[in-house]
LOMARMI-760139 format. One line per 10 residues: number of its first residue (from 1); for each residue x, y, z of N, C-alpha, C. Coordinates in steps of 0.2 Angstrom, whole numbers, m for minus. Atoms other than C-alpha are relative to their C-alpha. Layout:
<rs>
NUM> X/Y/Z/X/Y/Z/X/Y/Z; ...
</rs>
This chain:
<rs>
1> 1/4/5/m53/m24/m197/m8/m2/m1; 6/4/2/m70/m32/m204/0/m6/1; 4/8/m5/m77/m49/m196/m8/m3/m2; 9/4/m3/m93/m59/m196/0/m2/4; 2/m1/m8/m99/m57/m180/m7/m4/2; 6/6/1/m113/m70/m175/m5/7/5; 3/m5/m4/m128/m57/m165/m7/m5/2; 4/2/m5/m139/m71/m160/m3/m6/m6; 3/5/5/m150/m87/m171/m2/2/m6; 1/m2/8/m149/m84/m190/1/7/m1
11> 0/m7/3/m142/m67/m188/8/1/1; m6/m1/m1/m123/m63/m193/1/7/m3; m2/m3/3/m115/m48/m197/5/4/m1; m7/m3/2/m99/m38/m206/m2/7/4; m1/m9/m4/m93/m26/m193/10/1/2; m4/0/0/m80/m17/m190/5/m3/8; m1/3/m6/m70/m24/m176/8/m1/3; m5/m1/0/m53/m21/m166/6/m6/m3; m4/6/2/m35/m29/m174/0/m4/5; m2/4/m5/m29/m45/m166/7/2/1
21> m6/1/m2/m14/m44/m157/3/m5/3; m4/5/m3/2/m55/m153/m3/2/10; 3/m1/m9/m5/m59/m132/5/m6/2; m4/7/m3/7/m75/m132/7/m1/m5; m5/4/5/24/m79/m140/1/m3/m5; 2/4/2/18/m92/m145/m4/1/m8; 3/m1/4/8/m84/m158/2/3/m6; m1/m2/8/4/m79/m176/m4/5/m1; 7/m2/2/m6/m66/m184/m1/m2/m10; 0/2/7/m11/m69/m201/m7/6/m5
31> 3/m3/4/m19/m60/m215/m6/m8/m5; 4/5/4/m33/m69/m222/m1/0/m8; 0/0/7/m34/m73/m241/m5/m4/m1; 8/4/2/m49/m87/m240/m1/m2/7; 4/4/m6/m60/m92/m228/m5/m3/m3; 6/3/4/m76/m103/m228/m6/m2/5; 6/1/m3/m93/m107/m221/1/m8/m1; 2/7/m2/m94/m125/m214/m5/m3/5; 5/5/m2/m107/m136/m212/m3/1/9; 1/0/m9/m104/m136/m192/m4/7/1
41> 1/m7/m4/m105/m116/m192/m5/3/0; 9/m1/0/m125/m120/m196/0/0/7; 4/3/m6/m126/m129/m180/m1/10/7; 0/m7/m3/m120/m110/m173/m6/5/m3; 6/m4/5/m132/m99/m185/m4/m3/4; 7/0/m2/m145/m110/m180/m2/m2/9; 5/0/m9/m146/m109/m160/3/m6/3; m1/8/m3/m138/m127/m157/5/m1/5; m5/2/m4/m122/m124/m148/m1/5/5; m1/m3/m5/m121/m116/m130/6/4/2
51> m4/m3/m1/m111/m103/m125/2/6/m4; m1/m6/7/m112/m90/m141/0/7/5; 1/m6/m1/m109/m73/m136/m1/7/m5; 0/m2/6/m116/m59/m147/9/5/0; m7/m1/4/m101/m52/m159/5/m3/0; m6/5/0/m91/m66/m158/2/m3/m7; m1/m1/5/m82/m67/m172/0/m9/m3; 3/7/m1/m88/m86/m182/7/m1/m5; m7/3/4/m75/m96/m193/6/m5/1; m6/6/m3/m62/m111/m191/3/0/m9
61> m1/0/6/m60/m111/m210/5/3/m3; m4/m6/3/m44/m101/m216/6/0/m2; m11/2/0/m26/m98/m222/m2/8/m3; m3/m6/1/m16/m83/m228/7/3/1; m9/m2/m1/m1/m73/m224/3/2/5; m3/m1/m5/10/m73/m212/1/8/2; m3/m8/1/12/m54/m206/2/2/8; m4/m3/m5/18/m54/m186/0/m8/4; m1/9/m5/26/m70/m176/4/3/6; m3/m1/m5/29/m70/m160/8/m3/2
71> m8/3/0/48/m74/m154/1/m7/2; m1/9/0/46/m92/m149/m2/m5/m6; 2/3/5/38/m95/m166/5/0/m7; m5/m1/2/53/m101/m176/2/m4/m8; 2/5/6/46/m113/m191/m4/6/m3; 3/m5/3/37/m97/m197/4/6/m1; m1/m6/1/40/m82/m205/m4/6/m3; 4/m6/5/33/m64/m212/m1/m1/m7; m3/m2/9/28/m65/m230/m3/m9/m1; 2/7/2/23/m87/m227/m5/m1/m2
81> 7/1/1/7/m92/m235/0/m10/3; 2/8/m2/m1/m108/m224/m9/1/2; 4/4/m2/m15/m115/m218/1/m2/8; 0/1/m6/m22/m114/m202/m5/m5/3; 4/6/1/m29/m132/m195/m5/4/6; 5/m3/m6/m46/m128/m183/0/m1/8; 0/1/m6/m42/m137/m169/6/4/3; m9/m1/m3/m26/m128/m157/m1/m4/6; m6/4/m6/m15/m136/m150/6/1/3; m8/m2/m4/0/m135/m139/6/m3/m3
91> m5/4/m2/10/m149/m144/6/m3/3; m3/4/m5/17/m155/m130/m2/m4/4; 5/4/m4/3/m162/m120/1/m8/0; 2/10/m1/0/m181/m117/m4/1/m5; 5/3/5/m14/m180/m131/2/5/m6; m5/m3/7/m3/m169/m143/4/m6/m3; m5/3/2/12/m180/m142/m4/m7/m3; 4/5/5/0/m195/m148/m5/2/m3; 3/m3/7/m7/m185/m162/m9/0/1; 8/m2/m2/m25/m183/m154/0/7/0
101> m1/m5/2/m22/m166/m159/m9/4/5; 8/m4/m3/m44/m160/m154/1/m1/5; 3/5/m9/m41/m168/m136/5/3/5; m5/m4/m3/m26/m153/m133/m3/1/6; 0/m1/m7/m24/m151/m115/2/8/5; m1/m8/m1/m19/m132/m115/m2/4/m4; 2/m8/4/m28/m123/m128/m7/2/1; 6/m4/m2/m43/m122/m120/m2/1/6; 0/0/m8/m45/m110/m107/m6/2/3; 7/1/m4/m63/m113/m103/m1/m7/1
111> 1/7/m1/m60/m131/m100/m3/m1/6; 5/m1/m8/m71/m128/m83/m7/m1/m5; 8/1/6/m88/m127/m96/1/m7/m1; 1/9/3/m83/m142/m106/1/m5/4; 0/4/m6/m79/m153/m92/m10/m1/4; 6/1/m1/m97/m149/m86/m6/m1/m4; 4/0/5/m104/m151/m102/2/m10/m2; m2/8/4/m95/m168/m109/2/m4/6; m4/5/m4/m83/m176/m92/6/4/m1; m6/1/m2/m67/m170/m98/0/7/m7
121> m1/m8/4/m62/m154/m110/4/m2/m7; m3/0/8/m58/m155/m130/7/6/0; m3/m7/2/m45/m142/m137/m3/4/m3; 5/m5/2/m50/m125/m140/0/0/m9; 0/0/7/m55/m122/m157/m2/7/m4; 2/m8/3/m56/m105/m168/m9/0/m2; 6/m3/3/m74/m97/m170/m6/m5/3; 5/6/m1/m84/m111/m161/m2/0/9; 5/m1/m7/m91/m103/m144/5/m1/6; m5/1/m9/m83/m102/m126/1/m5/4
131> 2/7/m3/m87/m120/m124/8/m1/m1; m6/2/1/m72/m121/m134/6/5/m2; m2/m4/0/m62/m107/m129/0/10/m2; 0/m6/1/m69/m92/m135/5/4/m6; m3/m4/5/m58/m89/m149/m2/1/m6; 2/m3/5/m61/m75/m162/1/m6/m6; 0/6/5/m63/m86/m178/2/4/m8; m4/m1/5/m56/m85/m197/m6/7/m4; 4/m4/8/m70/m75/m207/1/6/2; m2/m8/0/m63/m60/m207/8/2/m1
141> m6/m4/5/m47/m48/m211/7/m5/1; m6/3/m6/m33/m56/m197/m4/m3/4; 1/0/m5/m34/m66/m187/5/m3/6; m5/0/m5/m22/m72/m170/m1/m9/m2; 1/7/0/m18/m88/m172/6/m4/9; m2/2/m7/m12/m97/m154/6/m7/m1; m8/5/3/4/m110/m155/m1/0/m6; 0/4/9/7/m108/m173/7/m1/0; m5/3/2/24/m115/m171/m3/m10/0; 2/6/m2/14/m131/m169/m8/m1/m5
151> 4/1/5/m2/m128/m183/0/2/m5; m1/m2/7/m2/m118/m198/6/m5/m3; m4/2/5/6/m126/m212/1/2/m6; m3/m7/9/17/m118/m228/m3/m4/m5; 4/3/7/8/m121/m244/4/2/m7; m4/m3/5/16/m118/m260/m5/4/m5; 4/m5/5/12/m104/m272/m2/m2/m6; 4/1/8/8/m114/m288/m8/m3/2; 5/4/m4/m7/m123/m276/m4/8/0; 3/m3/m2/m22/m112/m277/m4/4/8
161> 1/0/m6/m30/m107/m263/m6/m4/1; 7/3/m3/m45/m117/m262/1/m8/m3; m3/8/2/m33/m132/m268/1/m2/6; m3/3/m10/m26/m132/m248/m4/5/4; 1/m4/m7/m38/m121/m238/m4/m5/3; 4/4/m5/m49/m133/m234/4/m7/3; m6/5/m4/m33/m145/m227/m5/4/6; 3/m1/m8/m41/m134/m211/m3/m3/3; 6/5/m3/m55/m146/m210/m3/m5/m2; 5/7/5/m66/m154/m223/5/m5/1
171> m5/6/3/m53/m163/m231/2/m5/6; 0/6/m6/m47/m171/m214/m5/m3/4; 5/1/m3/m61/m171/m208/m5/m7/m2; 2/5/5/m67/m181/m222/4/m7/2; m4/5/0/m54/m191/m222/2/m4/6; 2/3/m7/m54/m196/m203/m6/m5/1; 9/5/m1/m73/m202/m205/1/m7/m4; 0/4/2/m67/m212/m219/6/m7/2; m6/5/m3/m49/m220/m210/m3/m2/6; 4/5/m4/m60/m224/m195/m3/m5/m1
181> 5/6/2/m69/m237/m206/5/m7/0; m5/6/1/m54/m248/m206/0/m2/m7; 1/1/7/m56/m250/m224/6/m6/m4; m4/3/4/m50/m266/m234/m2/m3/m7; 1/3/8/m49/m271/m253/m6/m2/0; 7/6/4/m67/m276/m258/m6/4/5; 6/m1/m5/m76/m266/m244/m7/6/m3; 6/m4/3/m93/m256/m248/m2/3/8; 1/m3/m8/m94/m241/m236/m6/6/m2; 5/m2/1/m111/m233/m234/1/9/3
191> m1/m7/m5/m110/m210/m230/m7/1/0; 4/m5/0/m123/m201/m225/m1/5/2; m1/m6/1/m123/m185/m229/3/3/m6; m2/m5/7/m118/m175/m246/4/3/2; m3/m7/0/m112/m159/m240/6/m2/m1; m7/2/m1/m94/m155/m240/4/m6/2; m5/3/m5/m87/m165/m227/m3/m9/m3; 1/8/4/m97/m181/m235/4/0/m6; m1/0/7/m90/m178/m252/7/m2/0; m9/3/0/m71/m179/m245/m1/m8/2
201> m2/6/m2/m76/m195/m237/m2/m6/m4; m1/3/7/m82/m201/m252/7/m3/m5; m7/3/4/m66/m201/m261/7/2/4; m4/4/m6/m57/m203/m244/0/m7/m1; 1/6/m2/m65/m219/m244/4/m5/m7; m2/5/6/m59/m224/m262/5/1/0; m8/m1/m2/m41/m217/m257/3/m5/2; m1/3/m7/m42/m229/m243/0/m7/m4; 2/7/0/m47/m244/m254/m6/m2/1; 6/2/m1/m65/m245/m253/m3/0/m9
211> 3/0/10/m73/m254/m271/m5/3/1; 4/m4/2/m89/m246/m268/m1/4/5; 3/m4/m5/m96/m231/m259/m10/3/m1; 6/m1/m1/m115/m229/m255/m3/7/2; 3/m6/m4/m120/m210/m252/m8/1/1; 7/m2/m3/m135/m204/m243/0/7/0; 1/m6/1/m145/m189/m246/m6/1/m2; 5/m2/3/m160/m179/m252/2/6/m4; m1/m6/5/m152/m163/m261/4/m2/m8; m3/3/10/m150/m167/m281/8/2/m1
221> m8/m1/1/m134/m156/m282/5/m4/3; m2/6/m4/m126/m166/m269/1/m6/m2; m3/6/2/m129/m181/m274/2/m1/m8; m5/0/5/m124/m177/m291/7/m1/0; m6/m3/m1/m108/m171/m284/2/m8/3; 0/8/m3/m109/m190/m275/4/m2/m4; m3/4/7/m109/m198/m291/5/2/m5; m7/m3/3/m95/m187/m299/5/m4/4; m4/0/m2/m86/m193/m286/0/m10/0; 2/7/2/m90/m212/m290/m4/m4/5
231> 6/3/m6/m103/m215/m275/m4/m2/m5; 12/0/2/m122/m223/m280/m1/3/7; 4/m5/m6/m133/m213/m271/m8/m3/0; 6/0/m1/m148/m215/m263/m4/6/3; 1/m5/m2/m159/m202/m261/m8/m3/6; 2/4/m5/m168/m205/m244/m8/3/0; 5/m2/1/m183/m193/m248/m7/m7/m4; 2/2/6/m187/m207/m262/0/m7/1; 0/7/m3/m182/m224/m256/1/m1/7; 0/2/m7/m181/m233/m239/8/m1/3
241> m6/2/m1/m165/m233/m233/5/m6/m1; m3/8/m1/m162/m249/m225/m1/m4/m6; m1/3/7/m171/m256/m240/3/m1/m4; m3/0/7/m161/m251/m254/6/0/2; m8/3/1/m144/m255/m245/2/m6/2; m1/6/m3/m149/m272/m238/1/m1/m9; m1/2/8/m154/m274/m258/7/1/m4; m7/m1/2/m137/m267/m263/6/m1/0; m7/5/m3/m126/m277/m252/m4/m7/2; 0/7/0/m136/m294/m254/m3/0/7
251> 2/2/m7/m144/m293/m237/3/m1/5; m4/0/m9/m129/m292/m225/m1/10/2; 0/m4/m2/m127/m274/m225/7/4/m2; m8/m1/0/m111/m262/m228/5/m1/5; m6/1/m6/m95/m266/m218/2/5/4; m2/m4/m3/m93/m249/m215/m6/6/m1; 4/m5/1/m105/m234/m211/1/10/3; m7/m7/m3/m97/m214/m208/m11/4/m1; 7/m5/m1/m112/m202/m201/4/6/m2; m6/m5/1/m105/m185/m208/m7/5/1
261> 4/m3/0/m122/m177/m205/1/4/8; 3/m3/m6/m125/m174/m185/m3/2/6; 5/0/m4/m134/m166/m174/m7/5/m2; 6/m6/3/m146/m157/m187/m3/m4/m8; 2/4/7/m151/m172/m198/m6/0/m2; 9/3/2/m168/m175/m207/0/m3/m1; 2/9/3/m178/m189/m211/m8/3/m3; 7/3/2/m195/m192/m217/m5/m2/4; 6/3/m5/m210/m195/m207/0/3/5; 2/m3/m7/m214/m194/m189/8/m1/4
271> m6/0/m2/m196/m198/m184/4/8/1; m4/m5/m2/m189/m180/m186/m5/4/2; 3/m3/m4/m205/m174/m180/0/0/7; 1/4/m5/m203/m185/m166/8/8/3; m7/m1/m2/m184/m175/m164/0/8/1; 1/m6/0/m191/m158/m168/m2/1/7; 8/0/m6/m204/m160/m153/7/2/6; m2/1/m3/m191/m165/m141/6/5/2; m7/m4/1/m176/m152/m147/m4/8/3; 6/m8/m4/m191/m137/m143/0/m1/7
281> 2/m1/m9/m196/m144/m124/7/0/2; m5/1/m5/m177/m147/m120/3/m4/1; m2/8/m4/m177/m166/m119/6/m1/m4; m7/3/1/m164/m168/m131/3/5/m3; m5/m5/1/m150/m159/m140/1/1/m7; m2/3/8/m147/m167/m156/m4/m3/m3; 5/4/6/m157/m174/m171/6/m6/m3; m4/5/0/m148/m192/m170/m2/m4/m7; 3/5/5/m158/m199/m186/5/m4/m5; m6/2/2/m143/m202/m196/6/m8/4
291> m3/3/m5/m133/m211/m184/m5/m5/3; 2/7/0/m147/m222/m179/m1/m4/m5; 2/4/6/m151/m228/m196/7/m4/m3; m6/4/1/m132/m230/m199/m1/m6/4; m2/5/m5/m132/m241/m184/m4/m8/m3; m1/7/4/m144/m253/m192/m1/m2/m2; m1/2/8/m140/m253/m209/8/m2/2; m6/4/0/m123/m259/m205/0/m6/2; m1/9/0/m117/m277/m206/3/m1/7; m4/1/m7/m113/m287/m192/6/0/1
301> m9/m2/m2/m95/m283/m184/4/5/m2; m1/m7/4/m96/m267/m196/4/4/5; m5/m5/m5/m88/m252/m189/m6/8/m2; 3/m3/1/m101/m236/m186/8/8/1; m7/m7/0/m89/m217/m191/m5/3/1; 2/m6/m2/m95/m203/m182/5/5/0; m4/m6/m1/m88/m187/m188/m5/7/2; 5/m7/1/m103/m177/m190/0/3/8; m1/m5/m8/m104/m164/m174/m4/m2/3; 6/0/m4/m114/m169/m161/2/5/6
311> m2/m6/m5/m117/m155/m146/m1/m2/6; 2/2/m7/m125/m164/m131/m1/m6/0; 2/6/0/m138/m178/m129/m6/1/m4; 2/0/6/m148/m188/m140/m5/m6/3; 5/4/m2/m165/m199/m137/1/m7/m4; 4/2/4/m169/m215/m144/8/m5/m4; m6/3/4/m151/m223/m147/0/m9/1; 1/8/2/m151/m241/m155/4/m4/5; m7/3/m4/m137/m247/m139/m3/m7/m1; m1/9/m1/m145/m265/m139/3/m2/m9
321> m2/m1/4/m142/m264/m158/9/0/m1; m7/m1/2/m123/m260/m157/3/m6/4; m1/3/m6/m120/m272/m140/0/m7/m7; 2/6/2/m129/m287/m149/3/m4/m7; m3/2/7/m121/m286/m166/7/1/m1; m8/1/m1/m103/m284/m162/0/7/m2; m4/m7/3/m101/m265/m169/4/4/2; m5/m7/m7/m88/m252/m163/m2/7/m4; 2/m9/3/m92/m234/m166/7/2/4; m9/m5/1/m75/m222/m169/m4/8/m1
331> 0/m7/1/m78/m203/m167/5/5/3; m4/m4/m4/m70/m189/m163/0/7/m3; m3/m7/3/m66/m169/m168/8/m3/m5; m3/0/4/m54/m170/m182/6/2/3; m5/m2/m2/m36/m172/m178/5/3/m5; m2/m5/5/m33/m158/m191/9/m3/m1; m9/m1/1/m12/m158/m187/2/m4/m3; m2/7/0/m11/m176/m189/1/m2/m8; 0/3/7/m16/m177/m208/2/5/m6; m1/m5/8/m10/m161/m218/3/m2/m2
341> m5/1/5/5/m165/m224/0/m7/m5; 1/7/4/1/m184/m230/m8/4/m6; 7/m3/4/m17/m173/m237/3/4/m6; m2/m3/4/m7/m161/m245/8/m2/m4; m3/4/3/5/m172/m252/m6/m4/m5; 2/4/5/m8/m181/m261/m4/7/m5; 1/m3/3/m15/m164/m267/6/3/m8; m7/m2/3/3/m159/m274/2/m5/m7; m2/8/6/5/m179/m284/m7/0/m4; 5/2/4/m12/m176/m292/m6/m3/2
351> 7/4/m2/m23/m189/m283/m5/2/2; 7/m3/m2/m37/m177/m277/1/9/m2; 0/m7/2/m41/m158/m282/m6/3/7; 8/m2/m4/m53/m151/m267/m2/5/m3; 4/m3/1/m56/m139/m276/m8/1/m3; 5/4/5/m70/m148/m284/m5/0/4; 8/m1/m6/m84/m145/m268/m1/10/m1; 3/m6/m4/m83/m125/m270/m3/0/m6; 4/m5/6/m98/m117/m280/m1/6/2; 0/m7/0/m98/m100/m272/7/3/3
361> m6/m3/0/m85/m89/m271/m2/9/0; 2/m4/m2/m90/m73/m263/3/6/5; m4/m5/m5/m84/m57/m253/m2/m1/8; 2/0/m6/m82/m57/m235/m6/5/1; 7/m5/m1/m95/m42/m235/m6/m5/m2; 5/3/1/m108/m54/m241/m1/m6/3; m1/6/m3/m105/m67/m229/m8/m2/5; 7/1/m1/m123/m66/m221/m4/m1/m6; 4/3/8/m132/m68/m240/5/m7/3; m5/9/m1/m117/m84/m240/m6/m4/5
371> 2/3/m5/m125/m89/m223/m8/m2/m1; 6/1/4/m141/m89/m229/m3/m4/m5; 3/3/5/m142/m96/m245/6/m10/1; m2/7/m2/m130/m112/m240/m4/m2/7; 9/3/m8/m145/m114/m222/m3/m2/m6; 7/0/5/m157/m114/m236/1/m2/m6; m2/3/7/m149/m124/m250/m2/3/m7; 0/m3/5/m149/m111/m261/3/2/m7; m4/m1/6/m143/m109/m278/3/m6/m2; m3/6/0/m136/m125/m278/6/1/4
381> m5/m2/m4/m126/m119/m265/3/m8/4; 1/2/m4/m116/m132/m257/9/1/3; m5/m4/m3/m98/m124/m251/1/8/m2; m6/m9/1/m91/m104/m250/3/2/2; m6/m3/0/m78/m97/m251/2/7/0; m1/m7/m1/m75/m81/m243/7/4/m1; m9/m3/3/m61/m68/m251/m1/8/6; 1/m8/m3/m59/m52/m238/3/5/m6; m1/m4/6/m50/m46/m254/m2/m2/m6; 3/3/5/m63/m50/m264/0/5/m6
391> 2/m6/5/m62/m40/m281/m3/m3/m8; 5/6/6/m71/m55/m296/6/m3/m2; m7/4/3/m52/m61/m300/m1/m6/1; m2/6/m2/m50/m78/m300/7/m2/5; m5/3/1/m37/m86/m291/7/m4/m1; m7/6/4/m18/m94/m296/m6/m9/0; 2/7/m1/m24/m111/m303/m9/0/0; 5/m1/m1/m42/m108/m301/m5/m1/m6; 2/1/3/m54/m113/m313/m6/1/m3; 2/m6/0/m65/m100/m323/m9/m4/3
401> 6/2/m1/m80/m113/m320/m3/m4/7; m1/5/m6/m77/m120/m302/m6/6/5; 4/m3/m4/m88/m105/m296/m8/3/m3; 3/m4/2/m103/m96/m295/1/8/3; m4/m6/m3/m99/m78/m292/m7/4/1; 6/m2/m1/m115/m70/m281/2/6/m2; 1/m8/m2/m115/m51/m281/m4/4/3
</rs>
């Protein structure tokens, strides 16, 4: 089959590469129909996470068709089309059965690394390095999916596919930054960051009951796409952060602030120089600039959401800022399992359409160009969607203007 295969910093490429086979009962293989490049799977391209090994196949992003289940897997069948969420999971564990789905206690079996790296080991995750198991990832033909009597989810045939693929991530993912806020009737909740995964928590947040939402950014498409979504936006390139949100909330602050950015943020000034400098000698790991600015643009008692990825350690953090002001910081990996079916139930009644973040729509073979031109906010690049049966079709439900089609 054909894959995108990582070969070292900024360099991916389509190769051919052996099928996946059933290795567990427990498993699934799937034919892929859409995949996609997420925001995180920069942090890979660009050098940031440890443990990559060349040809390892990248992707967490995917759904498709059912085409071999193993004999324990009994909620699935040949011929199913679903949606498979990023994180695996067992469920059964003690952090399965209270729906902390990333924090599975059997699906990662390099849990000796992560332990050395963080204290204690997340769940493995598809395409995302040996830290977190080493498993092949979605961009490409087939792929093995591991307990899929306990992740993928059946989707219905009148639903697109780029109505429910991203249930694998953004969309939860979104929507976890923005249910960490505790959000009640009246509240004004500040994001930073545009890309994808900011834009579900955008109109996560107004799902949830929040009257206004504050986006932060500097790419125009983006923040257009904000205000589509009924954000104001501040563009950080242009105004002063703090400034224009203490002026926007009357001088207390927002009640709630969701970092969707990271460990690969930018800022203005000497500050991301200060982060560059530090990420070159070794001292730290991450570009935390996001995440400190949240911390002191939010209101006393506020609530700080970290969804954006962080990898390691980070210089320079506001602690006496959080301690002093009463604030509680919520992060976590996205407990995918937890929110499909309430997510895609609100896709099916109308209330959200995701397919509203893709602008490209391009063949698995050009998945390096892909990789490229979303690094490099290209073309007004800000999600793509890779088709391994790419042939210029649109499709079921799909929208003749919801794309641009590279060649």
């Amino acid at each position: 089959m054909r894959a995108n295969c990582w070969y070292g910093k900024t360099t991916v490429s389509v190769e051919d590469v052996p099928d996946p086979q059933i290795l567990n009962q427990r498993d699934a293989i799937v034919k892929i129909s859409s995949t996609a490049i997420c925001g995180s799977d920069l942090h890979l391209y660009n050098g940031f996470i440890p443990t990559m090994q060349r040809g390892d196949i990248l992707g967490h992003e995917f759904m498709g068709e059912v085409m071999e289940v193993g004999r324990e897997v009994r909620n699935l069948k040949v011929g199913d089309r679903v949606v498979v969420p990023f994180p695996i999971a067992c469920g059964n564990c003690f952090f399965c059965k209270e729906q902390m789905f990333s924090l599975c206690e059997n699906s990662n079996p390099n849990a000796w690394m992560a332990e050395k790296m963080f204290g204690h080991a997340g769940a493995g995750l598809f395409g995302y390095s040996h830290l977190t198991g080493g498993y092949a990832g979605g961009q490409a033909e087939y792929a093995r999916v591991p307990f899929a009597d306990v992740g993928p989810i059946k989707v219905p045939e009148y639903l697109s596919d780029e109505q429910v693929l991203f249930l694998s991530d953004i969309f939860p993912t979104g929507y976890m930054g923005a249910e960490m806020c505790d959000i009640t009737p009246g509240d004004t909740i500040a994001i930073w960051g545009c890309g994808p995964v900011g834009q579900f928590s955008i109109r996560s947040a107004f799902l949830l009951g929040a009257e206004r939402v504050i986006a932060i950014d500097a790419v125009p498409e983006r923040l257009r796409m904000a205000e589509q979504g009924g954000a104001e936006t501040i563009n950080y390139e242009e105004q002063n952060v703090y400034e224009a949100l203490m002026e926007k909330t009357g001088g207390r602050g927002p009640d709630a602030c969701i970092d969707d950015v990271g460990m690969e943020a930018h800022a203005p000034g000497l500050i991301f120089a200060y982060d560059r400098v530090k990420q070159a000698m070794m001292l730290e790991t991450d570009r935390p600039h996001a995440l400190r600015e949240a911390i002191m643009c939010c209101r006393n008692g506020g609530v700080i959401s970290v969804i954006g990825v962080y990898g390691g350690f980070i210089d320079k953090f506001p602690m006496g800022s959080v301690m002093n002001r009463s604030l509680t910081i919520k992060t976590g990996q996205a407990h995918v399992q937890r929110y499909m079916r309430p997510l895609l139930q609100m896709i099916e009644n109308g209330e959200i359409d995701p397919s509203f973040v893709v602008t490209h729509r391009m063949s698995l073979d050009d998945a390096p160009h892909a990789y490229d031109i979303f690094k490099n906010k290209q073309d007004n690049c800000i999600k793509v969607v890779l088709k391994p049966d790419w042939d210029g079709n649109e499709g079921a439900g799909a929208k003749d203007d919801s794309y641009t089609v590279v060649h």
